[in-house]
C-alpha positions as CSV (number, residue, x, y, z in Angstrom):
1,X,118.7,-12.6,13.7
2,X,119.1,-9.9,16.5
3,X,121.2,-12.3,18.6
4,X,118.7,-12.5,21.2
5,X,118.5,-16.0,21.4
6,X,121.9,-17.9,21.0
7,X,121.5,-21.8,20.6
8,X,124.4,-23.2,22.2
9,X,123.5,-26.8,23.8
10,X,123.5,-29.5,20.0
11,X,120.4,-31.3,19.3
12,X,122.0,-34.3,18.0
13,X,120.0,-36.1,14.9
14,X,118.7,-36.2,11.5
15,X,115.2,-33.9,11.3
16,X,112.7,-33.7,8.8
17,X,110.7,-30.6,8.2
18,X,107.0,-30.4,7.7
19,X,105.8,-27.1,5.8
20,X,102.3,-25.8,7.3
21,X,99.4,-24.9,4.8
22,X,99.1,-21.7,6.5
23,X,102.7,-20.6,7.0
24,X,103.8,-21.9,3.9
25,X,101.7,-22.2,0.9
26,X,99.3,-19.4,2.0
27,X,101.9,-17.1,3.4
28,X,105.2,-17.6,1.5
29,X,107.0,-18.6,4.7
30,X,110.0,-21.6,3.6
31,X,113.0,-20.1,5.1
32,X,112.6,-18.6,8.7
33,X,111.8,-22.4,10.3
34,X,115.0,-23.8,7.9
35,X,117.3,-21.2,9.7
36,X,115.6,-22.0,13.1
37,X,117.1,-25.5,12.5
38,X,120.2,-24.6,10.9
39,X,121.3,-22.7,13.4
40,X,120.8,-25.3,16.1
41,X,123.9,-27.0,16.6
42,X,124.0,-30.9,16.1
43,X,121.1,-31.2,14.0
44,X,121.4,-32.7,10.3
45,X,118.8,-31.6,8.1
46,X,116.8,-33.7,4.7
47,X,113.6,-32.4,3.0
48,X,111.0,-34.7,2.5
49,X,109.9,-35.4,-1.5
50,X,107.0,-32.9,-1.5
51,X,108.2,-29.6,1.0
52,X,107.9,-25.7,0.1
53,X,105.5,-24.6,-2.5
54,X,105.3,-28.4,-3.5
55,X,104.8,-29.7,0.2
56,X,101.5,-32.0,1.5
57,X,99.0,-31.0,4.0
58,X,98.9,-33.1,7.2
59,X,95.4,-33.4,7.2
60,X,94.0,-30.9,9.6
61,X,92.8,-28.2,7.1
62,X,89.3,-27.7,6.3
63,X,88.4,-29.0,10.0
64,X,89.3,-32.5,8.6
65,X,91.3,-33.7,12.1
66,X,88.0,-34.1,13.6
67,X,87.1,-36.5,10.6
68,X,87.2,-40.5,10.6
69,X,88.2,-41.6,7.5
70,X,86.3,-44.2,5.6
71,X,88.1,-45.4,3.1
72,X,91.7,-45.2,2.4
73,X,94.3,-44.2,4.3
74,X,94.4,-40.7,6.5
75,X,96.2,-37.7,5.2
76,X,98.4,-37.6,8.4
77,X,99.4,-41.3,8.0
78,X,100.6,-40.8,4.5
79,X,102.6,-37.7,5.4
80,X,104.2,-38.9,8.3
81,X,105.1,-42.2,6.1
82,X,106.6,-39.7,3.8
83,X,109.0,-38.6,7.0
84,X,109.4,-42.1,8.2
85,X,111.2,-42.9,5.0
86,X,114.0,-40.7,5.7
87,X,114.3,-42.2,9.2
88,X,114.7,-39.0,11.5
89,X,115.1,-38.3,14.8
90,X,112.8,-35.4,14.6
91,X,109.9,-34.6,12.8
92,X,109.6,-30.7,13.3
93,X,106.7,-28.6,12.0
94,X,105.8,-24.5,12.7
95,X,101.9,-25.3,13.4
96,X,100.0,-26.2,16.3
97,X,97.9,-27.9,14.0
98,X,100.1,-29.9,12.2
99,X,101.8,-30.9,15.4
100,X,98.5,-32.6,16.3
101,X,97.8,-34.8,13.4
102,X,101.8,-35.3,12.9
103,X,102.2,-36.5,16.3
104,X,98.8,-38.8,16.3
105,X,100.2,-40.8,13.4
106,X,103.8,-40.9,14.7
107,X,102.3,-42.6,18.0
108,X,99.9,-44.8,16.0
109,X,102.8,-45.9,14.2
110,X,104.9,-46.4,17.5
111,X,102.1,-48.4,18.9
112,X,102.0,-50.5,15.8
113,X,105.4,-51.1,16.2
114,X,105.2,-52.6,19.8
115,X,102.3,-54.6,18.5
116,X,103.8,-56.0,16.5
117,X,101.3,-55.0,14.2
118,X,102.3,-55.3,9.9
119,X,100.2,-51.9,9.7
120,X,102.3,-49.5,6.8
121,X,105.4,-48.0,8.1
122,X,106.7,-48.4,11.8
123,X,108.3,-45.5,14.2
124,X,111.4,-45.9,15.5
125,X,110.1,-45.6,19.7
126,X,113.0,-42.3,20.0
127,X,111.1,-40.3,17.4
128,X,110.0,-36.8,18.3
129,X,107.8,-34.4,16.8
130,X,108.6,-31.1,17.8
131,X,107.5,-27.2,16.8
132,X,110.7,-25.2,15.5
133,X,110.2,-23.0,18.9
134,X,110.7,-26.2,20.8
135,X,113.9,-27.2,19.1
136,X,115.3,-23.4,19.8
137,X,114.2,-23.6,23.8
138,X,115.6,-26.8,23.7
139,X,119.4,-25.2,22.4
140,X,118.8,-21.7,23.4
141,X,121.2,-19.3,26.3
142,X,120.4,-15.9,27.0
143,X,123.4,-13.8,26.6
């Protein structure tokens, strides 16, 4: 907001934003990440179904990324399905956290896809998950 950091160089693609437990739901935090993005030239922005005060946990709250699911299907796998049906280019997130588990199932899903493998939604092999802070280095020029 202070001019500080200027994004200049586009990030071309469509990008998907994941809302952290933490930052969002917990601390009321929607916008700041959405005007990270929006002010990076060449990106094209689309919210997933559930994002903001409605948005889906990615599965490592409560200690849960150190889990092995039994049954069903893993809290990261459904979420990043949810991304994978807007077909981005990015996948960003504001969360070390959430860049963990989303990035596990996005290269599960790649690896599925190589396979061969009929296993729920594939990723396309150029998909990136990326922190909002990455996205800005990526753009950014001192004045």
């Amino acid at each position: 907001d202070e001019g500080r950091l200027i994004p200049v160089t586009p990030v071309d693609g469509l990008i998907t934003y994941h809302d952290p437990c933490y930052l969002g739901r917990h601390n009321k935090v929607y916008t700041p990440p959405r005007e990270i993005m929006s002010a990076v030239p060449g990106l094209r922005q689309q919210e997933m179904h559930r994002h903001k005060e409605r948005g889906f946990c990615c599965g490592a709250g409560g200690a849960r990324m150190w889990m092995e699911e039994r049954i069903g299907k893993r809290i990261n796998t459904e979420r990043v399905d949810e991304a994978l049906s807007l077909n981005p280019d990015i996948v960003s997130t504001a969360c070390p956290f959430c860049l963990v588990m989303l990035t596990d199932s996005v290269n599960g899903k790649k690896a599925a896809s190589d396979s061969g493998s009929a296993a729920g939604v594939k990723a396309k092999e150029s998909l990136q998950v990326v922190d909002v802070a990455q996205l800005l280095l990526d753009s950014v020029k001192t004045p």
